[in-house]
N, C-alpha and C positions, 0 to 999 in steps of 0.2 A: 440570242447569243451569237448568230452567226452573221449575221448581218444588221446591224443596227441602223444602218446609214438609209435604208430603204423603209426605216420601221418612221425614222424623225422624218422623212416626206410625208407620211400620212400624216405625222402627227401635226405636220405646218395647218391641214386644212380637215379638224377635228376641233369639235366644240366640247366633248364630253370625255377623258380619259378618264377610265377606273383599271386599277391593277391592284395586284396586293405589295408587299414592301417587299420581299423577295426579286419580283421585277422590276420595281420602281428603280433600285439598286443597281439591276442588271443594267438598266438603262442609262440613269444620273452619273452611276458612281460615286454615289452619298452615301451616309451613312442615316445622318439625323433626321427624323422626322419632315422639320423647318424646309431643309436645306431640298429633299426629294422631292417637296410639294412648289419649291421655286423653280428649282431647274428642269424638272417635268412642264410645268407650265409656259416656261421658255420659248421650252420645244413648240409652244404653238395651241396647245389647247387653250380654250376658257374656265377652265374647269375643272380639275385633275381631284381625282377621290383615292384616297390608298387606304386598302383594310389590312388587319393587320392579327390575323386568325381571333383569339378570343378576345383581344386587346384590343385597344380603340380604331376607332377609324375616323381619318382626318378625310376633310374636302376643304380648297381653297380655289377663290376664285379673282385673286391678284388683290386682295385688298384684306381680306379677313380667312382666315384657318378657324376652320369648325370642329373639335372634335367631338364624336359620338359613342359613350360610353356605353357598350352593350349588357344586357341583364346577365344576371346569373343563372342561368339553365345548364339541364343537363341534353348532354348532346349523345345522339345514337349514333351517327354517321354527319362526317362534315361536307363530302362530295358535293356538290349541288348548288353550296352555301357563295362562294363568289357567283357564281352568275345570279342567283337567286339574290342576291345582295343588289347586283348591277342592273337586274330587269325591273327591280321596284325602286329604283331609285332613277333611272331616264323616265317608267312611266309618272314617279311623283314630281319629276322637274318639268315633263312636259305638261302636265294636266295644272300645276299651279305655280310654276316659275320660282320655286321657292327653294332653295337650298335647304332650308332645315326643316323642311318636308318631306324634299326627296329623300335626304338623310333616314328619316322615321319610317317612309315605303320601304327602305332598303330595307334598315334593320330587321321588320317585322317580318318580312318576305326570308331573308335571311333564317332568322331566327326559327321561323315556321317550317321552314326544308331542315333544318338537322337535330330537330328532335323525331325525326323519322327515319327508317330506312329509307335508303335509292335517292337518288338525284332531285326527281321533280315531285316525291310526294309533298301534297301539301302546302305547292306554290298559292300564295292567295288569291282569290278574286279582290275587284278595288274595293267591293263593301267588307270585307272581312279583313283583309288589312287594315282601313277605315277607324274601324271598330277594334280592333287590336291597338291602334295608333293612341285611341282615344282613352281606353280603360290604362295603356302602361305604357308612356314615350319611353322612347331614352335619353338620358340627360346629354345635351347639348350644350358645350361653351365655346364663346368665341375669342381672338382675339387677333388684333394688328400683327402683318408679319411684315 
């Protein structure tokens, strides 16, 4: 909020931005979905992912917008759940370069932290994500922006 002008330096030489839409907003000055995942990208990254509490979460990577429709659960606590969202979602981009992979690490890493109390229980290992991924993705659609 108080300085943005020092936040868009980083962001020139950043390959991965994840925020939720709250900040995406703070940032753009958008409102629409479309419009935060353009002008976030602008700024410089490859990459810009915006969640968006229980509601979907979009990632674009200057050619195609993904959104990822999360399950119906019930939630105990949400604390935990964006970064928990963002640590399984760089480790599933880094380990298979795959956007709607990472997508599926996030979610389930996500997903896994707030059906518990506190912050980090229950962050997954990669075989138990894996295996979470594979019994229940979440529906992923794409399209031209």
């Amino acid at each position: 909020k108080k300085d943005i002008t020092s936040v868009k330096n980083i962001l020139k030489k950043t390959d991965i931005l994840i925020l939720n839409k709250e900040e995406a907003t703070l940032l753009v000055k958008k409102r629409h979905i479309e419009d935060l995942l353009e002008c976030a990208r602008l700024l410089g990254p490859k990459i810009v992912c915006i969640t968006d509490g229980r509601r979907n979460t979009y990632a674009y990577n200057g050619f195609l917008m993904y959104t990822l429709k999360p399950h119906d659960i019930k939630i105990k606590e949400r604390t935990g759940a964006g970064d928990a969202f963002a640590s399984g979602f760089v480790a599933g981009f880094i380990k298979k370069d795959n956007l709607e992979f990472a997508l599926q690490m996030g979610l389930a890493n996500a997903e896994s932290v707030v059906k518990y109390f506190g912050s980090k229980n229950k962050l997954l290992k990669w075989k138990e994500a894996l295996k979470k991924i594979e019994k229940n993705p979440g529906k992923i659609t794409k399209k031209e922006l």
